[in-house]
LOGU-126811 format. One record per atom (N, C-alpha, C): x, y, z; residue in three letters. Coordinates in steps of 0.1 Angstrom, whole numbers, padded with zeros to 4 digits, always signed. Example, Ala and Ser with C-alpha at 12.3 -4.5 7.8 and 13.67 -1.06 7.14 Angstrom:
// LOGU-126811
+0132-0057+0078ala
+0123-0045+0078ala
+0132-0033+0078ala
+0128-0022+0071ser
+0137-0011+0071ser
+0129+0000+0079ser
//
This chain:
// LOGU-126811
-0109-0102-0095unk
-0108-0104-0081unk
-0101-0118-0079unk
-0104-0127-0084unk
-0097-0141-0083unk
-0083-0140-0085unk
-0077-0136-0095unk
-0061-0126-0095unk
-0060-0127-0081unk
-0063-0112-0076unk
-0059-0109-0069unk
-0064-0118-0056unk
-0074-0122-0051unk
-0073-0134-0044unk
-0061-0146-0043unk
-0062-0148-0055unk
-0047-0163-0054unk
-0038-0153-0055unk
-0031-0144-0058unk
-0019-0134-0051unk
-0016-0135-0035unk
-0030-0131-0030unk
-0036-0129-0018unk
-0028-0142-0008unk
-0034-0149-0010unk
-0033-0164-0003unk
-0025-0169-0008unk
-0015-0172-0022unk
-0005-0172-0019unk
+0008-0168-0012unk
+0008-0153-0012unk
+0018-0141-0001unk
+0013-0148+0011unk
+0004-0151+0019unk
-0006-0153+0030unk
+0004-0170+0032unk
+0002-0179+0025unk
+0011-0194+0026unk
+0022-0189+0027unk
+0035-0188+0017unk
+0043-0179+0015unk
+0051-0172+0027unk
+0040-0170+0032unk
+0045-0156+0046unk
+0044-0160+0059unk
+0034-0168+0061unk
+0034-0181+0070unk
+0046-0189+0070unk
+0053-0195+0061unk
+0063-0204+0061unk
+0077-0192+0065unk
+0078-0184+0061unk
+0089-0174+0059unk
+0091-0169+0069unk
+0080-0163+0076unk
+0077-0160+0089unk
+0081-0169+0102unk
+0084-0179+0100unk
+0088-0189+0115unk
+0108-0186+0116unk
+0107-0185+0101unk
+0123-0185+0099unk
+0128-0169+0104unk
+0126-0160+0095unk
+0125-0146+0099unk
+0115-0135+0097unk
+0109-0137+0109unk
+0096-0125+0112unk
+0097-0113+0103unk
+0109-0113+0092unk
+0112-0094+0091unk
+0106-0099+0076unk
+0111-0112+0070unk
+0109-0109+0057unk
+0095-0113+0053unk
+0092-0121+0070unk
+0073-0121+0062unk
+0066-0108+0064unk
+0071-0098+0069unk
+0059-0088+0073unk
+0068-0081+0058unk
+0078-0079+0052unk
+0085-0077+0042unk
+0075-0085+0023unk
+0070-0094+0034unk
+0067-0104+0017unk
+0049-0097+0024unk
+0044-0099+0030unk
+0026-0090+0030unk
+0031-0076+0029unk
+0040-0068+0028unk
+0040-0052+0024unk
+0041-0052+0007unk
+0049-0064+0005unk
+0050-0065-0007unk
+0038-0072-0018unk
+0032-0080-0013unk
+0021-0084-0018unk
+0007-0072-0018unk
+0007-0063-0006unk
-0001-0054-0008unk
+0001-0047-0017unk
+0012-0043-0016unk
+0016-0032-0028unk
+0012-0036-0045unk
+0017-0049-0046unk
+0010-0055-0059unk
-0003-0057-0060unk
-0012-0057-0047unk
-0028-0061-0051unk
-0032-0047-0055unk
-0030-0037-0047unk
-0030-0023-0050unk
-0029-0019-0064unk
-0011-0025-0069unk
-0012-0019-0082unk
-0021-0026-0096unk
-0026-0040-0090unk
-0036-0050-0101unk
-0047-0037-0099unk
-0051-0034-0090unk
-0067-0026-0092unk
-0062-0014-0097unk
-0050-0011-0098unk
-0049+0007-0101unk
-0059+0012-0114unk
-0061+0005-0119unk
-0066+0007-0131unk
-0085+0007-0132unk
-0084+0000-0124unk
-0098-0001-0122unk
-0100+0014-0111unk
-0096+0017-0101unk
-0096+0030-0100unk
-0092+0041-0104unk
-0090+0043-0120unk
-0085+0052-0125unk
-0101+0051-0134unk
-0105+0038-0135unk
-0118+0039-0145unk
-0130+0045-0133unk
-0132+0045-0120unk
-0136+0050-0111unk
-0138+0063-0111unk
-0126+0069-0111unk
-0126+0084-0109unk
-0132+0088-0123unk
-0129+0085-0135unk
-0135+0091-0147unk
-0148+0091-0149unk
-0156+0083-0142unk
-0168+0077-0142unk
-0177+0087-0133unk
-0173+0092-0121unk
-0175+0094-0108unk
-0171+0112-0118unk
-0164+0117-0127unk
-0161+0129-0128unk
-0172+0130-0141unk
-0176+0121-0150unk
-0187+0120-0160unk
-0202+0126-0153unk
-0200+0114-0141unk
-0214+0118-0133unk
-0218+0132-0132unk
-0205+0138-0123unk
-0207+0151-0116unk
-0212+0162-0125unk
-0204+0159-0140unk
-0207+0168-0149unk
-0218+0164-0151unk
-0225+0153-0155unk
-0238+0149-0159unk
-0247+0156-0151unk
-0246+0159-0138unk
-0257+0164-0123unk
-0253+0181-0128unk
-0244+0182-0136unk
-0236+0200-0131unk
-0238+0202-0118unk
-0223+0191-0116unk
-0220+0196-0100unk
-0206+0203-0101unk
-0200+0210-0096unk
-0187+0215-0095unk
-0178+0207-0087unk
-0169+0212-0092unk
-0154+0202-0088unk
-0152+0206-0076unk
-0154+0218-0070unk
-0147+0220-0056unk
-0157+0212-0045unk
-0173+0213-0051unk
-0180+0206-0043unk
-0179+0186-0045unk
-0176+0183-0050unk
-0170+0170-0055unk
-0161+0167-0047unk
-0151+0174-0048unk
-0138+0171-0047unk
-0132+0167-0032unk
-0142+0172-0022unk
-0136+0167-0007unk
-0138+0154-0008unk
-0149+0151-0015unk
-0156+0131-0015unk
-0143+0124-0020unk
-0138+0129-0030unk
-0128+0120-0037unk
-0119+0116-0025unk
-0117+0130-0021unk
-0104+0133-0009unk
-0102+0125+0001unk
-0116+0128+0009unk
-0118+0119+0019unk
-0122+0103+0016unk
-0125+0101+0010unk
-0126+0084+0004unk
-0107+0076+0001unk
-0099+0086-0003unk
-0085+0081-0009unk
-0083+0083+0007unk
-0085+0093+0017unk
-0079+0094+0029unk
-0081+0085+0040unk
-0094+0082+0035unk
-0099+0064+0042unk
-0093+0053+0036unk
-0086+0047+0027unk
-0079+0040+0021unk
-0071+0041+0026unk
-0059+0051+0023unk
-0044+0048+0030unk
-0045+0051+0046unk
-0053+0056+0053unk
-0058+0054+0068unk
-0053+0040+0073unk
-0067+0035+0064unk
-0069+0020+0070unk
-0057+0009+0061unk
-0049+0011+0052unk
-0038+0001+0048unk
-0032+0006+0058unk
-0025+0020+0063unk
-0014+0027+0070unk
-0014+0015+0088unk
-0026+0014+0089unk
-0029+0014+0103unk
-0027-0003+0103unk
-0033-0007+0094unk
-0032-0023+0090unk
-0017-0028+0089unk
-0006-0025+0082unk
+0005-0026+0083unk
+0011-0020+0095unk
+0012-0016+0105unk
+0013-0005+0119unk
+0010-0023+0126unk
-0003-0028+0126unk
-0009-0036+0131unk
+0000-0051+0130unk
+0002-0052+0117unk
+0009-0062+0117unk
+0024-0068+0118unk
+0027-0055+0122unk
+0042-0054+0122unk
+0040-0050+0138unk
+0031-0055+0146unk
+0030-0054+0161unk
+0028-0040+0167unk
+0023-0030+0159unk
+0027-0016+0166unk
+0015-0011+0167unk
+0003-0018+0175unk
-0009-0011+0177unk
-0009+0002+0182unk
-0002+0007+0190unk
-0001+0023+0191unk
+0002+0030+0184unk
+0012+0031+0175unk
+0008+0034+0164unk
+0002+0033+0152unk
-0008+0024+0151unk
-0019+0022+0141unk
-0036+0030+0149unk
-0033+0032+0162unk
-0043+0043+0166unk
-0040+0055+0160unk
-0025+0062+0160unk
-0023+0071+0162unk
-0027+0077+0147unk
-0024+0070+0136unk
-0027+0066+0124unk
-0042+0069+0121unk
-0049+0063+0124unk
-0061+0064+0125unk
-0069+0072+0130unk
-0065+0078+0140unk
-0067+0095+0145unk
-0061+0107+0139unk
-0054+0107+0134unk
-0044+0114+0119unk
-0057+0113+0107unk
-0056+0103+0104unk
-0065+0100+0096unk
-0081+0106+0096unk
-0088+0103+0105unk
-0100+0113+0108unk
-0098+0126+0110unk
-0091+0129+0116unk
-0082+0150+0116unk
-0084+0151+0102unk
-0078+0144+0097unk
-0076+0150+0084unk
-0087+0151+0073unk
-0097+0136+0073unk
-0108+0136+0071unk
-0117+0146+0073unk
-0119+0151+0083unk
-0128+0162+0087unk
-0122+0176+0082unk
-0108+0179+0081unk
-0104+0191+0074unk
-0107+0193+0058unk
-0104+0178+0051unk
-0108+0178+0035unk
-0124+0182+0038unk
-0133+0180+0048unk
-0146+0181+0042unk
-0153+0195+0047unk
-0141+0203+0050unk
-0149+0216+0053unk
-0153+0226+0043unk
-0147+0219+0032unk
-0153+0232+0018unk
-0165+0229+0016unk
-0166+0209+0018unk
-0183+0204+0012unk
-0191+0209+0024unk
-0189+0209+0035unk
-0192+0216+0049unk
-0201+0232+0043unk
-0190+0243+0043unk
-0195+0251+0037unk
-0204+0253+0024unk
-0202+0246+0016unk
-0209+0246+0003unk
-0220+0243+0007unk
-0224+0233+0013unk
-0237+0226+0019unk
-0247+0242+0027unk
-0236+0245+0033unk
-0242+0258+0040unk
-0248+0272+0034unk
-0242+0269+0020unk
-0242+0284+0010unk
-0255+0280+0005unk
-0253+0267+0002unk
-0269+0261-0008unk
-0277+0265+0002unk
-0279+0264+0015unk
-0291+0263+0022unk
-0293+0277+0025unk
-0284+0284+0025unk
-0286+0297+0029unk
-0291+0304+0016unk
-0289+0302+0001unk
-0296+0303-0006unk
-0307+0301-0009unk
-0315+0291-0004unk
-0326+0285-0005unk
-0337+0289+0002unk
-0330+0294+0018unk
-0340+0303+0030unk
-0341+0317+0025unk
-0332+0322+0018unk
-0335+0338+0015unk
-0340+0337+0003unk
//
């Protein structure tokens, strides 16, 4: 985390100074800096998912019942970067619109765990 902090705050100085000169290349140098803090953790979310797929098998849970959480958790992520860059490049209407996309879609990945939830219970009452 410290990495990626002084990355952080440096793009942040960096982008501030760049930014009075031309507005395009600092919102240019924070899309860029995100993208590299992103790719510093890729790795630690790749150890995430193996960990999180160890569990499931440890519980014998199935993958299709799993699998909307993953979905919707990655869909919350690029949601909220999608809307945050929208935001900082001045375009709050479009960072709603984003973020309403975003929940649509959230709620469509979770309609298999939706049903699954429903089959368990209906098993359980009969």
């Amino acid at each position: 985390m410290i990495k990626v902090a002084a990355g952080a705050v440096t793009a942040v100085l960096c982008g501030t100074v760049v930014r009075r000169a031309a507005p395009e290349l600092g919102f240019l140098l924070a899309l860029a800096a995100g993208v590299w803090v992103l790719w510093t953790v890729a790795d630690s979310l790749k150890l995430v998912t193996e960990w999180m797929k160890w569990l499931c098998e440890l519980a014998g849970l199935e993958d299709w019942l799993v699998e909307p959480v993953f979905k919707t958790v990655v869909l919350s992520i690029i949601t909220r970067l999608t809307a945050e860059v929208c935001k900082s490049a001045g375009e709050n209407g479009v960072a709603a619109f984003v973020e309403t996309a975003g929940t649509i879609l959230a709620l469509a990945v979770s309609l298999p765990l939706v049903g699954g939830v429903l089959k368990m219970m209906e098993g359980m009452l009969l």
